[in-house]
Every structure is written in C-alpha cells, then in structure tokens.
C-alpha positions, 0 to 999 in steps of 0.5 A: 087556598085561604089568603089571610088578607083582604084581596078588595083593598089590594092594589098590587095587579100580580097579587090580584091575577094570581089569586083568579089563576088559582080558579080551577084548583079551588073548584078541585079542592071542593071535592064536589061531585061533577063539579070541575065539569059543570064548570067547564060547561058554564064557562067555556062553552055556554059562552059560545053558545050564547053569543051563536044564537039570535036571539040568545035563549037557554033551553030548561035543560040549560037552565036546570044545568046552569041551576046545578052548577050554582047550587054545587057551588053554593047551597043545594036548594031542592024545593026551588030545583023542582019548581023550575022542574015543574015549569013549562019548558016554552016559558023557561026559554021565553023568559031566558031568550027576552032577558038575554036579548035585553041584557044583550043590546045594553051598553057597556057603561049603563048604570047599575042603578037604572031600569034598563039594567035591572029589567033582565033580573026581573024577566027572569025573577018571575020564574018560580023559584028563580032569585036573583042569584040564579038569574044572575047566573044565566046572564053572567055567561053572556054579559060577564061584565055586566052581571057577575054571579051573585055568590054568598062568598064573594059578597062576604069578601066585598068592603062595605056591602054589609051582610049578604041578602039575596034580594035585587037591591042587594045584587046591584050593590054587589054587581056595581062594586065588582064592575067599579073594581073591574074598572079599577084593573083595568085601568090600573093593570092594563088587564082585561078584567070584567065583573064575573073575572073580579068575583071569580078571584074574590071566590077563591081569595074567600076559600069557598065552601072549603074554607 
C-alpha cells in the first residue's frame, strides 16, 4: 500500500487513478475498529443527505459521527469530542446549517484566498473544540471540490507546503494546492477529479496511519 515515489509530482493519469482506486483497501488495512463503515457513511450517503436538505444542516449526532470518522483516521482527541458533547445540539446545527449554506451558493472558481471562502471554516471554528480540520470535514461531504479533508498525511504528501500546522492559513494553502491539482486532472486527463478526490489518492500514496 506504500508507493516509494512522490505521487504530486506524477503526470501519468493511469498512476494517479489507481492509487485513489486503492481507497478502500487502504482504509481495511488499517484495522480500525468500525471504520470501513463510518466511511461508507461519510462518503456515500451524508452526500445525499446534504444535497436533500434546504438549507443543508448536520444534526450533533452527524456532527459527532463525522467527529468519529475523522479522528478514527487520524489522531483520537477525546478532550475535543467532549466539547463539542457538551454543546447544545441547536447551536451545533445553527452553525453547520449557516456555514453549509454559505459554502453551498460559492462558485466554483473563487479564490481560496478570499472572504467568502474562508467564512464557512470560521462558522464553524467558533464551535468549541472545532479546528480547521474538523470543519473541513463537515464541509467536504457537500462541497468536495472546494474543501477537501484537511489530513496530517495528505498535507506531508503535497510539495512546498512546509510542515503541517492545523491553523486556517494553513488549510487554505493545503485546500488551493489540492484544488489547483485537481484542476490539473481534469484538464490533462479528462477525469472528473475534485479536491477531496485528489487528497483521497495522496492518503493512500502516504500509506496512512499504516505506514
């Protein structure tokens, strides 16, 4: 599951799709507890759920199992599980529904460097105990080509970013890298390739928590 080389630098679009194929074998071999299904939640079906809802909310439930399927990813951070346990479930989803809705109307091409696009991260960075990187998650499922996961492991993988830090300048350095190299698929391959799609081969190119 580990590939020696650097898949950012690789121009061959065969190499780049199947490294992604391997997704789902990647997330078996970490041997995680639950995680293969959590998954299949977040990227299958939250989607649909999302796109259903007007306005698009998670409920504190959503929110906490979106939580869970990040942290069985990447590191478990109890002490900010229980602060977000600890908040009252209406302001939960005032503040997923008014960050999804406003990430919801952006425009494909707006810059990552603008307001507008950073505003949904900091809706939802107001949470307590909420980073960039779970707000992240929330908004991935929705708008996929604007705001990939924000993972330790795919950000290790992305030339020239320098050392992961999980602050908001950080995340829109790693979000315009992984959207600019989507572009570059797409253009190059003729694939339908979005940011979340280019962080998911990254992931398994770095081998995850297996490596």
């Amino acid at each position: 599951m580990r590939h020696k080389m650097m898949l950012w630098n690789t121009k061959t679009c065969k190499t780049w799709q199947d490294i992604h194929d391997q997704y789902e074998a990647l997330l078996l071999a970490h041997a995680i507890n639950e995680l293969d299904k959590i998954d299949a939640w977040y990227r299958r079906e939250l989607p649909s759920l999302l796109q259903e809802r007007t306005p698009p909310y998670v409920t504190k439930d959503e929110f906490l199992e979106i939580l869970r399927w990040k942290m069985k990813r990447g590191d478990w951070r109890e002490y900010n599980r229980i602060r977000i346990v600890e908040t009252d479930a209406r302001i939960v989803k005032k503040a997923a529904q008014d960050a999804l809705t406003l990430a919801r109307d952006l425009d494909g091409d707006i810059p990552t460097a603008s307001k507008e696009y950073k505003k949904p991260v900091q809706i939802l960075c107001e949470l307590d105990g909420v980073g960039p990187a779970t707000a992240s998650a929330v908004l991935a499922p929705l708008r996929p080509d604007l705001y990939p996961f924000f993972d330790e492991w795919i950000g290790k993988q992305i030339e020239g970013l320098g050392k992961v830090a999980f602050t908001p300048s950080y995340y829109c350095k790693y979000a315009d890298a992984l959207r600019t190299k989507a572009a570059e698929l797409k253009k190059r391959c003729g694939d339908n390739w979005n940011a979340q799609e280019v962080g998911q081969a990254l992931w398994v190119a770095s081998g995850g928590k297996t490596r």
